[in-house]
Phi, psi and omega in degrees: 000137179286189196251098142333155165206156184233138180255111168258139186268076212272019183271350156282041197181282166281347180284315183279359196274330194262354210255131186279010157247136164272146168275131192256183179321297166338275227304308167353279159297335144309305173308306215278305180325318173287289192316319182313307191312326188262012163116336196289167206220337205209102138260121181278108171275019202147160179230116164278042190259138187330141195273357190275000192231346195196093167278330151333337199232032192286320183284003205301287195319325207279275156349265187318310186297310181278343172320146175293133169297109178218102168345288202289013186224114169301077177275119181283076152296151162289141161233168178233320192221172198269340163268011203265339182244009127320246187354294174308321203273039179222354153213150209311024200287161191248006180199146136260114225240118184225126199269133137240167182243113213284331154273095194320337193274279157358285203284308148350307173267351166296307185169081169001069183212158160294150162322314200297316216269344178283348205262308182292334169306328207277330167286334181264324173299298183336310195309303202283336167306317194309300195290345155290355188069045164256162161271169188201176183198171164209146233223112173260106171285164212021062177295340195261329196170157178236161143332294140340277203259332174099209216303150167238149209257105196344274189005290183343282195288203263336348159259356156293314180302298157006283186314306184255029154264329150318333167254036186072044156303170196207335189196130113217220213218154159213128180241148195273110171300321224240331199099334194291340194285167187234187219271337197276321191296322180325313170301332172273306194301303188305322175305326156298294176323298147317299205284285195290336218235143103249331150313348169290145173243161211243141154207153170277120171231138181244152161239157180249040189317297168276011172092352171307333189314311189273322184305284179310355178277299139031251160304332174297298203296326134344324186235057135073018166276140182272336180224153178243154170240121173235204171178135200286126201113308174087042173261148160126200207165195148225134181314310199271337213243139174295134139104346222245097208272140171348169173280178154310124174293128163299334189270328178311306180271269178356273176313285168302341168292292181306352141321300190301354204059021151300131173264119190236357170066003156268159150271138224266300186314309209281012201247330154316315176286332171320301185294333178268344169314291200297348187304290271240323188284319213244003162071089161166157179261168200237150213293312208327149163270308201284339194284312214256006169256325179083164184294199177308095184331139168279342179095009201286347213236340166319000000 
């Protein structure tokens, strides 16, 4: 029998925040309208970070206001901060995607906060999600290496997780911001994280900078994660991390889980058209591998 797996789907959001051309609304609810058709369930659809630091994301109410009514699909904002989770509860988004930074350097240029103070922004927003009746997750960035600062020291995110899971947390996530993990370490943290957290539901977000991306995809999924953040194309980044190149190709991670025997609940063609769409929208071929190969030959060409 295959393995569910859930692909939360980050290319409205994270695909588009790095990218020098902004995407106007429309196209936006277009992309995101295709990943529904292609199977996503869970998208982070915006960022509510000032447009004067992330001009990619200006439009975040305009976005959320036009998504299609769909019960069965999770639309995710970011908040970083309290006018940024102002906002978000003035429109219909069904999650709040709440960032801390294992790196103090980091986190300062992310969004001008200290580690410790990204951890507590991040318990006092939840609080207030709570009380809207939203769900939330949080997300700890560069969890893996900082840009900045080098190595981050497993310990660290492990006492930030600590730290929200004692505050009622439900989901979080740790991302390699930057690119830097390789498959073993990946295998340690999570594998702590199962072991110490087992009320936690775990998910991963990769960049594939060094090319590592899918090998950490993987390992997680070896040490019990439950969710992957991929983004269709393999576009996207962070504004604030040098250097730190798209994410996980979706179609890339589709095609090897579902080989692997995972059920991910997309269709791989329809995410592959996806992919030439966007090439096409956005004039460049995009890093994803499996869109210029296509998926498992059928034998049709013997």
């Amino acid at each position: 029998m295959s393995r569910p797996i859930e692909i939360l789907d980050a290319t409205a959001r994270d695909g588009l925040q790095n990218e020098s051309r902004i995407f106007s609304t429309g196209e936006k609810l277009d992309l995101i309208g295709r990943a529904v058709a292609a199977g996503a369930r869970r998208i982070e659809v915006a960022s509510f970070a000032h447009p004067k630091y992330v001009p990619q994301m200006a439009d975040a109410e305009a976005v959320i206001a036009g998504l299609p009514d769909r019960p069965d699909v999770t639309y995710t904002g970011l908040v970083m901060n309290e006018r940024g989770m102002d906002r978000a509860l003035k429109t219909t988004v069904d999650e709040i995607g709440l960032v801390a930074c294992a790196s103090d350097t980091f986190a300062t240029k992310n969004q001008n906060q200290t580690r410790e103070s990204s951890v507590e922004m991040s318990i006092a927003m939840a609080e207030k999600a709570r009380a809207a009746g939203l769900t939330y997750n949080v997300t700890i960035a560069t969890g893996f290496g900082c840009p900045f600062e080098g190595e981050v020291p497993e310990d660290i995110v492990i006492g930030m997780i600590d730290r929200f899971a004692r505050a009622g947390f439900r989901e979080v996530a740790v991302a390699d911001t930057i690119g830097v993990a390789n498959p073993w370490q990946v295998a340690s943290m999570f594998e702590r994280i199962a072991r110490d957290f087992p009320q936690l539901s775990v998910r991963a977000h990769f960049h594939n900078t060094r090319n590592t991306g899918l090998a950490n995809v993987h390992a997680a999924l070896q040490s019990g994660v439950a969710t992957i953040d991929a983004s269709i194309g393999g576009i996207g980044g962070c504004p604030f991390a040098p250097n730190a190149t798209g994410n996980v190709p979706s179609e890339d991670v589709i095609y090897m889980l579902e080989r692997g025997g995972y059920d991910t609940g997309y269709d791989l063609d329809a995410v592959i058209d996806t992919v030439q769409w966007l090439s096409e929208v956005m004039e460049k071929t995009l890093p994803g591998m499996v869109s210029k190969a296509g998926g498992f030959p059928t034998g049709d060409l013997a």
